[in-house]
N, C-alpha and C positions, 0 to 999 in steps of 0.2 A: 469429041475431045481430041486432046494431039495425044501424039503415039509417045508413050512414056518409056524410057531403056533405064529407069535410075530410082531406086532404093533409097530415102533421104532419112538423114538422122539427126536431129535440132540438136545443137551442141551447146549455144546462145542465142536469145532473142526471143519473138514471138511471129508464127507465121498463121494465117487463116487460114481455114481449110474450105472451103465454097463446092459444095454437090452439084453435078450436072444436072439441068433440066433439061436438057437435050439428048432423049436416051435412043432415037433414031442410028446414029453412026456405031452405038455399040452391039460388039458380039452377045452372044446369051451368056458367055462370062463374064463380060463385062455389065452387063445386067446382075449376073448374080451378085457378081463384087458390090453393085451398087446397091444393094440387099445389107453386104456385112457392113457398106463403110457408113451407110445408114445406120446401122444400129452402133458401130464405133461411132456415131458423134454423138448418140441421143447417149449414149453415158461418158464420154471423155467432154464433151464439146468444142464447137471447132475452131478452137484457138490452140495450136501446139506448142509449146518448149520444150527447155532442157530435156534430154532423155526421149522424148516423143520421136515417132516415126509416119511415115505419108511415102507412098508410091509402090506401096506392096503388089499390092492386086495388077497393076501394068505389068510386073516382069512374069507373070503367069497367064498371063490371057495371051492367045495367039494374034488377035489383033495388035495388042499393047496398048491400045486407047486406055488413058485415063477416064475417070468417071468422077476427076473432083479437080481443082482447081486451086494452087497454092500461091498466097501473097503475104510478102513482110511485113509485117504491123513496126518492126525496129529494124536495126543492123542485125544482122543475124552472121554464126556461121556455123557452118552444115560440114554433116562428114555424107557421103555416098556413095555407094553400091553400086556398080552398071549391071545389066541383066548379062551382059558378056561375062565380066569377071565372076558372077555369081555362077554360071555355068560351067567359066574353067574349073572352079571350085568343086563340081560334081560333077565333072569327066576328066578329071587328072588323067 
């Protein structure tokens, strides 16, 4: 997966969310992630909107490899998070 630095937040539209089958490049937290974000789609499923969120599990994994894959199904637009700023946030 590519290296994810960004927290995303569906504001409008609709975005896919596609799991990696390629779980060779990931850390073993990035495996584990690949564990919750499995079980987050077998009960949200993985088309996100309004209110939904995608790219948690990257700002905590020391690789920051993603382990899922996001695309626009509409126009969308998104608010987000960097894992920078969510840090300044908890080292004031």
């Amino acid at each position: 997966g590519d290296v994810g630095h960004t927290l995303f937040f569906v504001y409008s539209g609709r975005v896919q969310i596609t799991l990696s089958a390629d779980r060779k490049a990931l850390d073993a937290f990035g495996i584990a992630s690949l564990r919750l974000l499995l079980h987050k789609q077998t009960h949200h499923g993985p088309v996100y909107e309004k209110g939904d969120h995608f790219g948690e599990f990257c700002l905590l994994s020391s690789a920051g490899l993603r382990a899922d894959t996001a695309q626009a199904l509409s126009g969308c637009e998104m608010f987000y998070l960097s894992k920078e700023e969510l840090w300044d946030e908890f080292t004031y």
